[in-house]
C-alpha positions as CSV (number, residue, x, y, z in Angstrom):
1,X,3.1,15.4,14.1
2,X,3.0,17.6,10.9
3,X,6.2,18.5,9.0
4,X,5.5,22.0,8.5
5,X,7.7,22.7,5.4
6,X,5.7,25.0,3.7
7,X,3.5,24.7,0.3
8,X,4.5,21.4,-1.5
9,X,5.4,21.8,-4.9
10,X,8.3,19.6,-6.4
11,X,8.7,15.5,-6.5
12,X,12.1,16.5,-4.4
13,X,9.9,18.0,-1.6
14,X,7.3,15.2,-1.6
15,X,10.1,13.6,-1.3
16,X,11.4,15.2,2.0
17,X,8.1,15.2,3.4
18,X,7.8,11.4,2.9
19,X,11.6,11.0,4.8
20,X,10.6,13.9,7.5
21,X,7.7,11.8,8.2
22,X,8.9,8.6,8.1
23,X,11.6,9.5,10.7
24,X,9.1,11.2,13.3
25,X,7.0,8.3,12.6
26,X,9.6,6.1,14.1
27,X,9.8,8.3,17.1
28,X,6.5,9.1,17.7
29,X,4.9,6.4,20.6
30,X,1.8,6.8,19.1
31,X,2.3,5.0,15.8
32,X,0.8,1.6,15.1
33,X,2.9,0.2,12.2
34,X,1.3,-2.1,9.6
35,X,2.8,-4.1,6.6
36,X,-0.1,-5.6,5.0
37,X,-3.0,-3.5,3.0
38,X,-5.7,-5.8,4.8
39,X,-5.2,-3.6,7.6
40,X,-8.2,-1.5,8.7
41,X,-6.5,1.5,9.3
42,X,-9.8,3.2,9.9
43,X,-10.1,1.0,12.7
44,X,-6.9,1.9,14.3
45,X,-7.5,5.7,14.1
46,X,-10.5,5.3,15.8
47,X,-9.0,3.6,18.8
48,X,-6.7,6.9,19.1
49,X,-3.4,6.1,17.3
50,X,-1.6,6.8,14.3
51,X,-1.6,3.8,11.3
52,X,1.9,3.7,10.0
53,X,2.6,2.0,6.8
54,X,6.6,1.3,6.7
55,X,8.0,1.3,3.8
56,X,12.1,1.5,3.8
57,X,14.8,2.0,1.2
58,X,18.0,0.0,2.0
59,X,20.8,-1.6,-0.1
60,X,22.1,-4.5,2.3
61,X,20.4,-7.0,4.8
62,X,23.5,-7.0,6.6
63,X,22.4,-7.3,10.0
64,X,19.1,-9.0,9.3
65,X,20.8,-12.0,7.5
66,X,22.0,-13.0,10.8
67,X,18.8,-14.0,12.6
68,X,16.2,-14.4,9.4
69,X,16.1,-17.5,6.8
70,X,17.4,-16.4,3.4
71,X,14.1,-16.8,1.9
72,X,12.2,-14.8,3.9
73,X,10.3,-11.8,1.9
74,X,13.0,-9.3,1.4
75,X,10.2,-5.8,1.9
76,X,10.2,-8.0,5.6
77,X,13.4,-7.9,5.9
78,X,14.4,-4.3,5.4
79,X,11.7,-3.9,8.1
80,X,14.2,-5.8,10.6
81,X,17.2,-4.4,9.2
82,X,16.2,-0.8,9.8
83,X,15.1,-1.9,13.4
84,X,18.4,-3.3,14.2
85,X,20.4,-0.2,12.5
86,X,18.8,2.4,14.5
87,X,17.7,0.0,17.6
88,X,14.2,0.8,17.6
89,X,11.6,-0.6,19.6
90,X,7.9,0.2,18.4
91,X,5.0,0.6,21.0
92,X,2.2,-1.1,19.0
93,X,2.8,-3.5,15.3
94,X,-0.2,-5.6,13.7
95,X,0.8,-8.3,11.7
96,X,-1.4,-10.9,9.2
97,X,-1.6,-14.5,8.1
98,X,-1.4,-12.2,4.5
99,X,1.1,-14.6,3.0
100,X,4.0,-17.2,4.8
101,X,6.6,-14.5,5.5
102,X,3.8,-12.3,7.9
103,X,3.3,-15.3,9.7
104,X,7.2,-15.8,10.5
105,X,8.2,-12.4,11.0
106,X,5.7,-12.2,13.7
107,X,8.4,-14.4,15.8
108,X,11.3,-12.8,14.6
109,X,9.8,-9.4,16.1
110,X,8.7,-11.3,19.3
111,X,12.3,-13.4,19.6
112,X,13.9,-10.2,19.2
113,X,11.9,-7.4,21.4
114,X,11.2,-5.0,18.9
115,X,7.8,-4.0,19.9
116,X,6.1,-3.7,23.2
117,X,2.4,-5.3,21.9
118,X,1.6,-6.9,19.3
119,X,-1.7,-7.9,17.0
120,X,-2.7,-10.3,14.7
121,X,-5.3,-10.7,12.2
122,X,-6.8,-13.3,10.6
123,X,-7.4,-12.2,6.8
124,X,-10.0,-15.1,4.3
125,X,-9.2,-16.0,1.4
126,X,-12.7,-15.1,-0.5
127,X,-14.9,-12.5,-0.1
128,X,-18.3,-14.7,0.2
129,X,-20.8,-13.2,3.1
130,X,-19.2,-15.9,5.3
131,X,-16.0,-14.3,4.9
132,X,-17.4,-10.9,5.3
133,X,-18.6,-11.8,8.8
134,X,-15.4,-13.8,10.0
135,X,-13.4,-10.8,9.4
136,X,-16.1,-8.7,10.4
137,X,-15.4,-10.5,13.5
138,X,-11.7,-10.4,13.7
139,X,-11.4,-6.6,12.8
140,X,-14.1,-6.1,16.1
141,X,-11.8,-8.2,18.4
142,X,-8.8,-5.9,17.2
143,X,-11.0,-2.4,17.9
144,X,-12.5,-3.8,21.3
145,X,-8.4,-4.4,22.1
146,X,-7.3,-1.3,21.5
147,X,-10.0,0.9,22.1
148,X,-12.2,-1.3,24.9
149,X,-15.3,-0.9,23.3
150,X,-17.2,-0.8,20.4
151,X,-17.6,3.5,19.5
152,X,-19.7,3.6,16.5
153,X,-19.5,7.4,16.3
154,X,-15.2,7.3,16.4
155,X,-15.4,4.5,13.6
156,X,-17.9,6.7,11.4
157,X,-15.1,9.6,11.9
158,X,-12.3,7.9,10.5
159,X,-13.7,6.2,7.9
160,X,-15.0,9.7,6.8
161,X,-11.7,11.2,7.5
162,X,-10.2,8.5,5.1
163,X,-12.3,9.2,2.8
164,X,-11.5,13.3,2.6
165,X,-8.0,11.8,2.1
166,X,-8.5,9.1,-0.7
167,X,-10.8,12.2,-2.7
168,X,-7.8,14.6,-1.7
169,X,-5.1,12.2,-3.1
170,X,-7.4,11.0,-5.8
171,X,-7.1,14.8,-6.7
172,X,-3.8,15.5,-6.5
173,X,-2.7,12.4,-8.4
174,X,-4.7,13.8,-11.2
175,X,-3.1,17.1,-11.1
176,X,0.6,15.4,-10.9
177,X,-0.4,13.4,-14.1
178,X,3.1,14.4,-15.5
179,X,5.1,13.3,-12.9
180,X,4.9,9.5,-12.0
181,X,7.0,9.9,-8.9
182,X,5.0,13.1,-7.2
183,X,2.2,10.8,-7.7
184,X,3.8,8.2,-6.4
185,X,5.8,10.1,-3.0
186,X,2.0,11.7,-2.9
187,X,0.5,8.3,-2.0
188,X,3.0,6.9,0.1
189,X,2.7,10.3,2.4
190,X,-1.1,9.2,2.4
191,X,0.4,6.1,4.4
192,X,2.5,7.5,6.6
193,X,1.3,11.1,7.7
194,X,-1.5,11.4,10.2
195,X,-4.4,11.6,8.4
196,X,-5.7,15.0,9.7
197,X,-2.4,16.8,8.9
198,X,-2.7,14.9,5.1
199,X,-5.6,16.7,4.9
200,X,-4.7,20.4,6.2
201,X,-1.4,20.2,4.6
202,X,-1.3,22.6,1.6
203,X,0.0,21.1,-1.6
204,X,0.9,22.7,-4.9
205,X,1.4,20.8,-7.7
206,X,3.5,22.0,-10.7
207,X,2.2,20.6,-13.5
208,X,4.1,22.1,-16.2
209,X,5.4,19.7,-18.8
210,X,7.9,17.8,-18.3
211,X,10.3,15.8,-20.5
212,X,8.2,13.5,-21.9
213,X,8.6,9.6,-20.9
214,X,6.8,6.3,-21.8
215,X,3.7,5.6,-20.3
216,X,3.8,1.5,-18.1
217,X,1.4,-0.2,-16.0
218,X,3.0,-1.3,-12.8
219,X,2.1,-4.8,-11.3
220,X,4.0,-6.2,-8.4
221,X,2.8,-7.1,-4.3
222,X,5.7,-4.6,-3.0
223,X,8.4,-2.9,-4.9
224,X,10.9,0.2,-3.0
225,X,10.6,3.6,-4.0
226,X,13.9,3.2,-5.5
227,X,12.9,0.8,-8.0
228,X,10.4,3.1,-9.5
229,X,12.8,6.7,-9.7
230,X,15.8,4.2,-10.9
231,X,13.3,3.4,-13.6
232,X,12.2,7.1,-14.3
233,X,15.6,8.3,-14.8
234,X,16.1,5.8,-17.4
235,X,12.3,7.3,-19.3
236,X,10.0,4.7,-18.3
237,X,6.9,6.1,-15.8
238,X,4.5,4.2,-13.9
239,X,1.5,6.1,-14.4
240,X,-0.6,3.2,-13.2
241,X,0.3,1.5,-9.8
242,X,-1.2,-2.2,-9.2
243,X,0.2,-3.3,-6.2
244,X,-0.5,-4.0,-2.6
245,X,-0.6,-0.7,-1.6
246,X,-1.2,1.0,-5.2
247,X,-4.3,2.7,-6.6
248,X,-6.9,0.3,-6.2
249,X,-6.8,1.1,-2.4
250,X,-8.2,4.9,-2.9
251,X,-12.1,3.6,-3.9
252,X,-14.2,5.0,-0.8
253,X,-15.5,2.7,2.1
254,X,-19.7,2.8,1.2
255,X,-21.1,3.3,4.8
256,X,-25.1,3.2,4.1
257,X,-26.8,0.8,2.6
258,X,-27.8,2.1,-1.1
259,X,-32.0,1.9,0.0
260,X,-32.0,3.5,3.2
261,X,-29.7,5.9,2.0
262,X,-32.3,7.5,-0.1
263,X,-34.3,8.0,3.2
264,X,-35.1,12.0,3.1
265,X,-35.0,11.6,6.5
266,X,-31.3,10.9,6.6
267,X,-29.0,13.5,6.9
268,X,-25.5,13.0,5.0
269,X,-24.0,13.2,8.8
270,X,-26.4,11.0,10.7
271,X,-24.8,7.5,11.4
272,X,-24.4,4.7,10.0
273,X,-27.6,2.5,8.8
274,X,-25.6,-0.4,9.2
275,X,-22.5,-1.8,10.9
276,X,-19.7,0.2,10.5
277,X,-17.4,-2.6,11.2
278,X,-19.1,-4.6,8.5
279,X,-18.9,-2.0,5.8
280,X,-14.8,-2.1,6.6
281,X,-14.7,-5.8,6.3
282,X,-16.9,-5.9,2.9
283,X,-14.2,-2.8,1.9
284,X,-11.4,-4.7,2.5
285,X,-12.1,-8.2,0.9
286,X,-14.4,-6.6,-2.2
287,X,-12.0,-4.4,-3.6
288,X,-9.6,-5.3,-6.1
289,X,-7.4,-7.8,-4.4
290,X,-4.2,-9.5,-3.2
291,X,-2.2,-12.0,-5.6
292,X,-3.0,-14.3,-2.6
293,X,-6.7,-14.6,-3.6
294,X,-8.2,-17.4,-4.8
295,X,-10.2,-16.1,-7.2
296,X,-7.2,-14.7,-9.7
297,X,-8.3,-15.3,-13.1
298,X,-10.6,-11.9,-12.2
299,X,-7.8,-10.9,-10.6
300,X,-5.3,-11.1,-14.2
301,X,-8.6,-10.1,-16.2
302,X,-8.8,-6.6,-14.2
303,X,-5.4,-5.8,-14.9
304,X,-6.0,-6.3,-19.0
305,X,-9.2,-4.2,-18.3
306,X,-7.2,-1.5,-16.2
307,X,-4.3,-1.4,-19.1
308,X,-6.4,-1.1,-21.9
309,X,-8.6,2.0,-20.2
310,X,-5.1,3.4,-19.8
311,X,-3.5,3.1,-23.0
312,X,0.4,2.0,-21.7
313,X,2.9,1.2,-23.7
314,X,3.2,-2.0,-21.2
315,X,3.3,-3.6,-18.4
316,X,6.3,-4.2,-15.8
317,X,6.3,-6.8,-13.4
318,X,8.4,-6.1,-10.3
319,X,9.2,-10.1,-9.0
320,X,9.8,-9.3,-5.4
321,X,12.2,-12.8,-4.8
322,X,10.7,-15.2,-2.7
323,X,7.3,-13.4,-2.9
324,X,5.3,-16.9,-3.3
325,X,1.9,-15.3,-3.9
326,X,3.1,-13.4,-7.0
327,X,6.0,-16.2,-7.9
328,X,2.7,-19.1,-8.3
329,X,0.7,-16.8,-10.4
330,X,3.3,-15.3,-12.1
331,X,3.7,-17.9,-15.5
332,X,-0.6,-17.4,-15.6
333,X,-0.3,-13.4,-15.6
334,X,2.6,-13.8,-18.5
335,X,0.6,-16.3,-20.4
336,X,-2.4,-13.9,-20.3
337,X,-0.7,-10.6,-21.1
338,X,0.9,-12.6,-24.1
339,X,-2.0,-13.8,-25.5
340,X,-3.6,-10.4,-25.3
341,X,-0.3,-9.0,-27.6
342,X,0.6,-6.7,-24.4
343,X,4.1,-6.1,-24.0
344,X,5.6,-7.3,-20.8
345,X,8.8,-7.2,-19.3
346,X,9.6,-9.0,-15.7
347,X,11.9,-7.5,-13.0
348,X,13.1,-10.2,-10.2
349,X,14.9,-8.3,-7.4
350,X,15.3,-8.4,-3.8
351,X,14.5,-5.4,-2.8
352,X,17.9,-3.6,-2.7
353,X,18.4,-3.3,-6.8
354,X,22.0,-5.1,-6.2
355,X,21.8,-5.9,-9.7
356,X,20.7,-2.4,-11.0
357,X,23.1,-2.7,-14.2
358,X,21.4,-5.5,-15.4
359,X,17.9,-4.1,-14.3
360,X,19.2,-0.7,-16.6
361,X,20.0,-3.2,-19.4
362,X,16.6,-5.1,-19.4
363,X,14.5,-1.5,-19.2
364,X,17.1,0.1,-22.1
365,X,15.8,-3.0,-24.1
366,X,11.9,-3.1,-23.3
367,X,12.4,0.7,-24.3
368,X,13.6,0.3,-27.4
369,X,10.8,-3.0,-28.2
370,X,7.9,-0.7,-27.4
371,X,9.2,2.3,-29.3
């Protein structure tokens, strides 16, 4: 449903159109939440719902420390602890083998009812032609389950659709270039908001300058939107944002193969000259990936790449606690960055910023190194 608010202009009405849509997205039967960026959300689109990224701001796991382990991932967590504050119950979740705590939280959800059907994926490790096939594969067992049958035309649509949107944000972000959090609110709306209305909503982007504040690259799996505005009232802004769900996600899904497409024959609209399915599945594994990939010596070498094309003053490392795939590579990434002279400071929290006085303290300080 769009949030008809009028012309977007401010951070503080991103803001408001994030929150508006995050709460009809909770009431709305047709949204299919997801919590892992290996989800082809083209794929659910074209079988008719809504793909809805949750991402929740909370303080406490109150409630949800009764009936998780302590040391499941804490982003997780404020996912069950909003459910069992407002009593939800979801029509459709996916979940992945992405990393331990998506395995587990898959029986939390079942043992405690909170959705009426639910889907897993199976995500590879690598991205060889092997891998592209098996989840290839699995992403085709998912569409045929939701949609009953294999509609090449709906799957060219969305992925077209998402692809408007990606250029649209791609757009936007480079107008909001300074103001980190309109950028930021901007591509969590992407998420969250039906794609169509992202596309047909008007936005206005004030661009004027602002007070100035110290550029940083932002590495991390998943961080709350309160870790980066705590950060920006203290001058620090996250101009570039490597994480799961961060920039790297906004390069286009290529849908013809590069030969054929130079066919004169073919018109920019006819259909795909291959699999559509398969051009997801090589999207999905072939762009810049997950901490959990085995291959992550590329993995630290793109971020010195993407830093230095940026000129930041440094980078910040947001340690989401128990986090394995991040917590393993994490003394490789700070070896790296060191050796390269980049400044780097490490943030470990748990989601809730509980110990946001000595967060300030450790930001006041990197500040005042990097000056």
């Amino acid at each position: 449903m769009r949030q008809d608010i009028g012309d977007i202009s401010s951070y503080m009405n991103l803001k408001k159109l994030y929150e508006e849509s995050l709460d009809d997205s909770l009431k709305d039967e047709n949204s299919f939440f997801y919590f892992c960026s290996y989800v082809p959300v083209e794929v659910i689109h074209a079988s008719g719902f809504r793909p809805v990224r949750l991402n929740v701001n909370l303080d406490t796991f109150y409630l949800s420390d009764e009936v998780t382990p302590k040391y499941l991932c804490p982003y997780l967590k404020s996912v069950i602890e909003l459910f069992l504050k407002k009593n939800l119950k979801a029509k459709n979740i996916i979940f992945t083998d992405g990393c331990d705590s998506s395995r587990r939280v898959f029986e939390i959800f079942k043992e405690l009812g909170f959705v009426d059907k639910f889907y897993y994926l199976k995500i590879p490790f690598n991205e060889n032609q092997k891998d592209i096939e098996f989840f290839k594969d699995e992403i085709e067992k998912l569409y045929l389950l939701l949609n009953g049958k294999i509609d090449k035309e709906k799957l060219v649509n969305s992925i077209n659709l998402y692809n408007s949107g990606k250029k649209k944000l791609k757009e936007l972000i480079s107008y909001s270039q300074n103001d980190s959090l309109s950028k930021n609110y901007l591509n969590y709306i992407f998420q969250i908001i039906d794609i169509e209305d992202f596309l047909n909503q008007k936005f206005e982007i004030d661009n004027k300058k602002s007070e100035i504040k110290k550029r940083f690259y932002l590495f991390s799996t998943i961080f709350p939107l309160k870790f980066i505005e705590f950060a920006n009232s203290l001058g620090m802004s996250f101009d570039y944002d490597d994480t799961c769900f961060g920039y790297k996600n906004l390069s286009l899904i290529e849908t013809e193969d590069p030969l054929l497409s130079e066919d004169p024959l073919l018109s920019e609209d006819s259909l795909l000259s291959e699999d559509p399915l398969f051009s997801i599945a090589r999207y999905y594994l072939k762009r810049e990936g997950c901490v959990r990939k085995r291959d992550f010596v590329s993995r630290i070498e793109s971020i010195i790449k993407n830093y230095k094309n940026g000129n930041y003053k440094g980078v910040v490392i947001y340690n989401l606690k128990y986090c394995d795939p991040l917590i393993f590579y994490l003394p490789l990434i700070k070896d790296r960055l060191s050796k390269e002279n980049i400044p780097t400071l490490i943030i470990d929290d748990d989601y809730t910023l509980g110990a946001k006085g000595q967060i300030r303290t450790r930001i006041e300080a990197f500040l005042e190194m990097v000056k």
